[in-house]
C-alpha positions as CSV (number, residue, x, y, z in Angstrom):
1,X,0.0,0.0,0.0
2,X,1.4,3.5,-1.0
3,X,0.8,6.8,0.6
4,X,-1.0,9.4,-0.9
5,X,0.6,12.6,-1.0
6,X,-1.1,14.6,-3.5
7,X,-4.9,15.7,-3.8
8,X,-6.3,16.9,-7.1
9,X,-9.0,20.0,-5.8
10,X,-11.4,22.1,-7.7
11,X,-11.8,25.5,-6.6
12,X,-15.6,27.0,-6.2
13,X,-14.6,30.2,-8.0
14,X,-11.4,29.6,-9.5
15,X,-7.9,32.2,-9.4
16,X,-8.7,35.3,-12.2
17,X,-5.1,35.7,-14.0
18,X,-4.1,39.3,-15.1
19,X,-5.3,38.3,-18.6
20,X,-8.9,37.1,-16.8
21,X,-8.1,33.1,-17.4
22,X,-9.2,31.4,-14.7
23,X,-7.6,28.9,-13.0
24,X,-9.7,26.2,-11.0
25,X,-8.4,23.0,-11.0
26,X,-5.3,22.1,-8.7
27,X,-3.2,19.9,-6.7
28,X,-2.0,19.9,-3.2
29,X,0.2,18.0,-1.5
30,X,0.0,17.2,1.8
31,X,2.1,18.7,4.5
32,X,5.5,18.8,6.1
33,X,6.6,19.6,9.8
34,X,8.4,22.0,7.7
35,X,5.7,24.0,5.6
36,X,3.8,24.6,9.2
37,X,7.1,26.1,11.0
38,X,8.9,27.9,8.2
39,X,5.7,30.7,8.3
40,X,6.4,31.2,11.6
41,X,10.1,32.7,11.0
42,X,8.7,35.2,8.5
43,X,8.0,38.6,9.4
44,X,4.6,39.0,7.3
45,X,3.3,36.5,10.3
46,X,4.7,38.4,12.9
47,X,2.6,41.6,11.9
48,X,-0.1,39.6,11.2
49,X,-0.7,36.1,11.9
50,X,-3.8,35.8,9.2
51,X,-1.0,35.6,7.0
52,X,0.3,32.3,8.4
53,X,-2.2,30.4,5.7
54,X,-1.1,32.4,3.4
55,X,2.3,31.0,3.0
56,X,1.0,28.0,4.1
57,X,-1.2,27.6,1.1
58,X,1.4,28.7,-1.2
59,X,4.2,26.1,0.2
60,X,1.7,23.0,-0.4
61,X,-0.2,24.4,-3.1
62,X,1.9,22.6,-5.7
63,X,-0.5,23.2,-9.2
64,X,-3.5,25.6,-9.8
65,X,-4.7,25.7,-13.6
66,X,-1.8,26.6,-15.8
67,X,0.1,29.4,-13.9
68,X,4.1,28.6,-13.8
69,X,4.5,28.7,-9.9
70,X,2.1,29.3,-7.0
71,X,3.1,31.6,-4.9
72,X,1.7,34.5,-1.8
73,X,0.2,36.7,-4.1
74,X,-1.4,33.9,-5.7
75,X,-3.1,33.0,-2.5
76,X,-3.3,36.7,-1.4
77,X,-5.7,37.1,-4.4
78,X,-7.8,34.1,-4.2
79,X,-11.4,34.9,-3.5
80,X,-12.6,34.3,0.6
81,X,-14.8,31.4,-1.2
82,X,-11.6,29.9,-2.3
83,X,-9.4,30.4,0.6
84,X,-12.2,29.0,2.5
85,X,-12.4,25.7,0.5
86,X,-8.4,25.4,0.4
87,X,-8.6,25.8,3.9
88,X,-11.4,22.9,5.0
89,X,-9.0,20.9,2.1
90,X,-5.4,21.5,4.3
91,X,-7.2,20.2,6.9
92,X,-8.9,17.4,5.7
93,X,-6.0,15.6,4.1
94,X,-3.4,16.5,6.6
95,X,-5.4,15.2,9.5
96,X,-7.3,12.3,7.8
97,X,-5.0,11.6,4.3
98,X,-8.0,11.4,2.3
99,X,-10.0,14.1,0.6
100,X,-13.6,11.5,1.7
101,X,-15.2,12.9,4.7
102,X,-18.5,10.9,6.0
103,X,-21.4,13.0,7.0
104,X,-25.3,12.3,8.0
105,X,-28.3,13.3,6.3
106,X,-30.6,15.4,8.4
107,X,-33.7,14.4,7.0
108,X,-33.0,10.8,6.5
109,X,-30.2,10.2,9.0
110,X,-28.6,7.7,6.3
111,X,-24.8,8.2,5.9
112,X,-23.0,9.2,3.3
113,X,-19.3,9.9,1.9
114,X,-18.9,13.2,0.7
115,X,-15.4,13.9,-1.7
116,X,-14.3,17.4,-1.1
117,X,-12.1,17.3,-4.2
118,X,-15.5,17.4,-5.7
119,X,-17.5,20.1,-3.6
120,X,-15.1,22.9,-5.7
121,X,-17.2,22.1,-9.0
122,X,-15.2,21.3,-12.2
């Protein structure tokens, strides 16, 4: 059995280039003790700690669309429905490795799996 380290996502809104493409479909990789201490070093954080995702994002965010690199002001741009979702998708694979989360219907209490990689829209 192999370990997953990458997760294909699809944002809800998508990343709007300068040249208006936008950019939706991604991958992210999972996390390293690394990517979650390096942010703390940096001075952005120290100002404000908000920012700590922000370079969080950008370390593990390893594909979005067809832009050359990933990078802060790629994540600094990204719309609040987007951070949101990349957010919910950090912690979903880096605490449970898969992007599957199991939920229960209210009005039928039958359970259900749920793939967030999905939830973005394609």
């Amino acid at each position: 059995m192999s370990l997953q380290t990458q997760f294909e996502f699809n944002l809800p809104r998508g990343f709007v280039d300068a040249e208006g493409n936008v950019h939706k479909q991604g991958v992210m990789r999972l996390a390293t003790a690394m990517d979650e201490i390096a942010p703390l070093r940096d001075v952005r954080v120290g100002a404000n700690q908000a920012y700590l995702t922000i370079i969080l994002l950008a370390r593990v965010v390893v594909k979005l669309g067809s832009l050359p690199q990933i990078n802060t002001a790629v994540i600094e741009n990204l719309f609040a429905a987007d951070m949101a979702y990349l957010q919910a998708f950090y912690r979903q694979i880096n605490e449970e490795g898969t992007t599957i989360i199991k939920r229960q219907c209210p009005a039928c209490q039958q359970e259900m799996e749920i793939d967030l990689a999905d939830l973005g829209g394609a």
